[in-house]
Each structure stands twice: as structure tokens, then as C-alpha cells.
C-alpha positions as CSV (number, residue, x, y, z in Angstrom):
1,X,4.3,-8.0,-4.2
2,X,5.3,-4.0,-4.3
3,X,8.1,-2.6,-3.0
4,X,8.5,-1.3,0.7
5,X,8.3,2.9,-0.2
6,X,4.9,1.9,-1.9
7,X,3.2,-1.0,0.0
8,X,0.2,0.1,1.8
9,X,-1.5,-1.9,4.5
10,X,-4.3,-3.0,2.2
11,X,-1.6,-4.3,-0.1
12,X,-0.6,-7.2,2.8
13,X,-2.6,-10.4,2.2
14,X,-3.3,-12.9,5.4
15,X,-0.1,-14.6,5.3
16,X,2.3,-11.5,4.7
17,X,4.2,-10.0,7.4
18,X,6.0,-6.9,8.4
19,X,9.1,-7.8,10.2
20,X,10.6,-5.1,12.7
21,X,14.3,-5.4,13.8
22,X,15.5,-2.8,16.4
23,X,18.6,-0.8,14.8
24,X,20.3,-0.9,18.2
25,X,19.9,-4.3,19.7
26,X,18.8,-6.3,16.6
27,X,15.2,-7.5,18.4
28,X,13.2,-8.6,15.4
29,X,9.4,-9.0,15.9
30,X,6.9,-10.2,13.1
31,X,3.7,-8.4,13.4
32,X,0.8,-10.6,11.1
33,X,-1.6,-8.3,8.7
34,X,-4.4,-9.0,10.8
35,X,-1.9,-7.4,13.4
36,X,-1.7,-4.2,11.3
37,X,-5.0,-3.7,10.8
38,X,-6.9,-4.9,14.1
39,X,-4.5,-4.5,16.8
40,X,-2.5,-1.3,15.7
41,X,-5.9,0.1,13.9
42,X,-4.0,1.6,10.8
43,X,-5.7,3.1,7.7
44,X,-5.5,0.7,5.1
45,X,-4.1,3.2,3.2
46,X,-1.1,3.9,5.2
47,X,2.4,3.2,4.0
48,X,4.5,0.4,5.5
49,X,7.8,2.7,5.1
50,X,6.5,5.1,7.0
51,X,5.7,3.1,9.9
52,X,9.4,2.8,11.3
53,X,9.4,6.0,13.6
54,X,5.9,4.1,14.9
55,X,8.1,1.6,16.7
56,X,9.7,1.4,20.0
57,X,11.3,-1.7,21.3
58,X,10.4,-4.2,24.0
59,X,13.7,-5.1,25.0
60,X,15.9,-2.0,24.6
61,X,13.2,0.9,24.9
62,X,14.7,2.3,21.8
63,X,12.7,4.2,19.8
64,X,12.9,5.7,15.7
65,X,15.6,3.6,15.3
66,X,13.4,0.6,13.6
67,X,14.4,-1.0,10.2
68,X,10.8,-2.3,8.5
69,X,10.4,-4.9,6.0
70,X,7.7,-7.2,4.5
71,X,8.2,-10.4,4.4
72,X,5.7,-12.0,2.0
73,X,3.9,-15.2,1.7
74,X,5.0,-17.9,-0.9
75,X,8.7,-15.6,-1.8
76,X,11.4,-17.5,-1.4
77,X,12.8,-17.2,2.2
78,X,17.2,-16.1,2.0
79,X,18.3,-17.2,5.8
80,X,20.8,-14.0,5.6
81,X,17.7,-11.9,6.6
82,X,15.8,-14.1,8.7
């Protein structure tokens, strides 16, 4: 488990997950590692931070305004963030 400015994709195992919550209408979407690497094609070696410009939302059409986290398998689960 890293922290967000220095987890790369290769860093995700098959049960971690990068959640995305719009910063305007509070959509959140859970995109799986196999996600990451097979449906968005990203380097393994890109950096999860830097992904949140990436993202435009489904519901509001928002864009740059995403707020990316990694939510990883087996830590314990706070329902404040989730």
C-alpha cells in the first residue's frame, strides 16, 4: 500500500481500486485494476495522482475537476468516504 502522489498503476493488485468522485456533482465511479490497464491502456508506470485531469464525468460533463483515490483490498473500509 503507497501513498496516492507515488502509486503507479503497476502498484494496484486485482482487488485494488481507483475510486473517482466528480468535484461538482459528487458522481463516484470505481474503475477495477484490470480497468486501468486493459480498458484505459495506461503505462504501468503511470501515476495514479496524475490521472485526475484524465477524467470527465458521465452525469455532469464536468471535466479536470476529479478527486482520485485508491481504495485498496483488505484496508479497513471508514463509511465517511465511501
Amino acid at each position: 500500500m503507497k501513498m496516492l502522489y507515488e502509486a503507479r498503476v503497476r502498484d494496484l493488485g486485482p482487488e485494488d481500486q481507483v475510486k473517482v468522485q466528480c468535484g461538482r456533482c459528487l458522481h463516484v465511479v470505481l474503475i477495477p485494476q484490470v480497468g486501468m490497464v486493459q480498458g484505459m491502456r495506461l503505462a504501468p508506470d503511470t501515476l495514479i495522482a496524475s490521472l485526475e485531469d484524465r477524467f470527465r464525468c458521465r452525469k455532469c460533463d464536468t471535466k479536470g475537476s476529479a478527486i482520485v483515490t485508491i481504495v485498496w483490498a483488505g484496508a479497513p473500509v471508514n463509511p465517511a468516504y465511501h
